[in-house]
C-alpha positions, -999 to 999 in steps of 0.1 A, spaced: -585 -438 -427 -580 -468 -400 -562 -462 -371 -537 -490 -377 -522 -463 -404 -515 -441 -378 -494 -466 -358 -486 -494 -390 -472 -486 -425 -498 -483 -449 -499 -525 -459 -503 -515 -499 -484 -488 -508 -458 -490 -479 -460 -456 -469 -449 -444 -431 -472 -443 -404 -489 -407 -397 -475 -408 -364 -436 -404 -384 -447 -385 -412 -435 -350 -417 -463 -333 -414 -465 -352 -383 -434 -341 -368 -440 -303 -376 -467 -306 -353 -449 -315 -327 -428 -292 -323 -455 -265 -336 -473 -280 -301 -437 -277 -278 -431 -241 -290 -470 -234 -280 -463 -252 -247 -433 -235 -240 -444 -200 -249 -482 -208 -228 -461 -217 -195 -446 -181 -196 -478 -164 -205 -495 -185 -176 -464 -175 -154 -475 -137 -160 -512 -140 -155 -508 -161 -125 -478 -152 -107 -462 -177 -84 -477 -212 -94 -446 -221 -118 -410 -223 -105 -385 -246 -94 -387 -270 -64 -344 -269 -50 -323 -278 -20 -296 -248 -12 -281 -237 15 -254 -213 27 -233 -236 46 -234 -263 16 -227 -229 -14 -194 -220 12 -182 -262 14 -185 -266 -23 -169 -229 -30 -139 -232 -5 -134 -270 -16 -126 -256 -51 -103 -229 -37 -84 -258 -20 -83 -277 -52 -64 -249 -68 -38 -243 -36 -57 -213 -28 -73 -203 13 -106 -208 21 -131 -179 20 -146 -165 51 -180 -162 59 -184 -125 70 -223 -114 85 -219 -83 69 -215 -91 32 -238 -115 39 -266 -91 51 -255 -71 19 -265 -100 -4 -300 -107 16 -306 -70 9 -296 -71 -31 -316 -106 -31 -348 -89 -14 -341 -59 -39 -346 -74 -71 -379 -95 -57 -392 -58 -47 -381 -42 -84 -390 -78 -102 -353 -78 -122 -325 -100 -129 -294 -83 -134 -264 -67 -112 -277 -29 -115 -317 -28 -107 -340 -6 -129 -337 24 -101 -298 27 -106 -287 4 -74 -253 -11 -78 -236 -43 -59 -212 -21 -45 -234 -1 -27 -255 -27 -7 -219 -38 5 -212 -3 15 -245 -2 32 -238 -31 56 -206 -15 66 -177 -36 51 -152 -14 38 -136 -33 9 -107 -24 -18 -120 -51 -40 -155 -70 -46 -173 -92 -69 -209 -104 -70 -222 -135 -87 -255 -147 -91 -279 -172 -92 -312 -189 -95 -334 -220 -104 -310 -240 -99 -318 -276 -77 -290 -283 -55 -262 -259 -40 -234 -283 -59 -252 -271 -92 -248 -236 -89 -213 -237 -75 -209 -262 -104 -224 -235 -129 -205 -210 -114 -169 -224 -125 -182 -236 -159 -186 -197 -166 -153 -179 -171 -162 -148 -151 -181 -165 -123 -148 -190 -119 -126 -154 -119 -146 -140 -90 -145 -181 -72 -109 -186 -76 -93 -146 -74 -67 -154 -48 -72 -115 -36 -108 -118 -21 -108 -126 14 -143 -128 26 -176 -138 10 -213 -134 19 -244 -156 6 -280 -152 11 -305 -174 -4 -339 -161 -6 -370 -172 -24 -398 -154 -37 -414 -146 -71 -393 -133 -99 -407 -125 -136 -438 -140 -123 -422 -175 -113 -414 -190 -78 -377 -191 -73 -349 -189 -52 -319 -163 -56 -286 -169 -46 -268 -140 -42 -228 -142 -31 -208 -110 -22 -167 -116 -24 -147 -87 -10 -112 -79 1 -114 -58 31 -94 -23 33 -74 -33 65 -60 -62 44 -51 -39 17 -33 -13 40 -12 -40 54 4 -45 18 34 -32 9 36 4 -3 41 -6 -43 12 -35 -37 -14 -8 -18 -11 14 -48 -21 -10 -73 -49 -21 -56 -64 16 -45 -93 13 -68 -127 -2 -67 -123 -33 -92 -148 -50 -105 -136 -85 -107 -166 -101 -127 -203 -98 -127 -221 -129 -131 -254 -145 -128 -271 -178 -132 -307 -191 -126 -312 -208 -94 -338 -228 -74 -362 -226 -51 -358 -243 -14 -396 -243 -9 -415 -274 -3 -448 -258 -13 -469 -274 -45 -459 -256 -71 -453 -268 -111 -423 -269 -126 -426 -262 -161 -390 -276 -170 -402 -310 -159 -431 -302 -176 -412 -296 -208 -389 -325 -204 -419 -348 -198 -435 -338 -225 -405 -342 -249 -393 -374 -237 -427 -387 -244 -433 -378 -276 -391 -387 -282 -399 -423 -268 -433 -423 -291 -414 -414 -322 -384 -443 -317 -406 -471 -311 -431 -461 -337 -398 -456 -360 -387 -491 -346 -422 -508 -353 -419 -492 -394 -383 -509 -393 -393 -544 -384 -429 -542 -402 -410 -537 -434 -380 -558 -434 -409 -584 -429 -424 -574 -457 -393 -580 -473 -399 -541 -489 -373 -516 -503 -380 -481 -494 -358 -455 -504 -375 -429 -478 -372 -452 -448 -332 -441 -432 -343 -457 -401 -304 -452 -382 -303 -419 -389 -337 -412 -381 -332 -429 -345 -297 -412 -348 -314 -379 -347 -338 -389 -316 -308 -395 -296 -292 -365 -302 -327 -348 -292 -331 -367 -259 -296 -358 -250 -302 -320 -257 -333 -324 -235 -318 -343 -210 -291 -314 -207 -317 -284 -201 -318 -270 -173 -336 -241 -156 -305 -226 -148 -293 -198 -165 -266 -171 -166 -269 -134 -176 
């Protein structure tokens, strides 16, 4: 076997280069699943040299969130200290009980950090976040989400506290975002009579969370660059090699049924564009 075949059509019987072949491609992705699935083993075993590299801040997370409120003729939210120390308290919780979810594993809810700091609310929400890159992109990932947006843009909470806090999480290096929206009691009892009584109840207005990222400037790896670089090469490889068999054979001046060279470059697009769309963020 010469390694021209590898790159070239075969220059007698026409067929593809190995590079395109089927069995080819299979191994491809058999080699991105191994990647992908070796990145969170390695995260496990050695805790803290994969996560995300990010720029967020509290004062940029409050801009972007009250500049949507605007948008939508609502107030602006204001920063309160104490639901703010209640968030840097559920943040530094779920590093020291290693979950990712409103309720940790030992029965701790939102609502009772924000009790804990001393705000005495009639209504609160909580929405979360991490490995996300830039404070725009989790406010941005925030309204995208039905629930999150609810919690954003209710026109009954008042206040709002954020803390962003890095650490390790699920054995990667990350940054939480934690925001606490409440509406305190004292604005409640200043309600009309028929308006106090609806609103006498604790009310969960949404739950939320999304991944977020980390505002370290230590040498870490990210493993979704990783990923991306990894696919984006072996995307690029495929198209020009797909490219090179489409020009090689019109040359040739050869009719092969099993060439469908648009819709094989087609299908490499839509690829790149679904890699170029991941992102470490998630929501739960």
């Amino acid at each position: 076997m010469k390694l021209r075949h590898f790159f070239l059509p075969h220059p007698e019987t026409h067929k593809k280069a190995h590079l395109i072949s089927w069995q080819a491609l299979f191994i491809y992705i058999l080699l991105f699943v191994i990647l992908r699935i070796g990145l969170d083993f390695y995260a496990q075993v050695r805790p803290g040299v994969l996560g995300v590299n990010s720029s967020i801040n509290k004062e940029s997370l409050i801009e972007y969130t009250n500049k949507e409120r605007v948008k939508k003729g609502l107030p602006p939210l204001v920063l309160n200290e104490k639901l703010s120390q209640a968030a840097g308290e559920k943040a530094k919780n779920m590093f020291e009980e290693n979950y990712w979810a409103h309720y940790s594993p030992s029965g701790k809810n939102p609502w009772g950090f924000i009790q804990s700091s001393g705000y005495k609310f009639t209504f609160a929400g909580e929405n979360l976040a991490r490995n996300f890159y830039t404070s725009e992109e989790v406010v941005a990932a925030w309204l995208a989400s039905p629930s999150h947006r609810d919690n954003l843009l209710n026109p009954r909470f008042k206040d709002v506290g954020f803390a962003v806090v890095e650490g390790v999480l699920k054995g990667q290096k990350t940054t939480l975002v934690v925001q606490e929206l409440g509406t305190p009691s004292e604005v409640i009892a200043a309600l009309p009579q028929e308006t106090k009584k609806q609103a006498t109840s604790l009310q969960v207005i949404s739950e939320a969370s999304e991944q977020n990222v980390l505002v370290s400037n230590s040498s870490i790896l990210d493993p979704y660059f990783l990923l991306k670089a990894v696919g984006f090469s072996i995307i690029g490889m495929l198209a020009a090699l797909v490219l090179i068999d489409l020009y090689v054979i019109r040359r040739r001046a050869v009719y092969r049924i099993s060439s469908r060279h648009m819709p094989h470059l087609a299908l490499l697009s839509v690829a790149a564009s679904a890699l170029f769309s991941m992102s470490p963020g998630s929501i739960l």
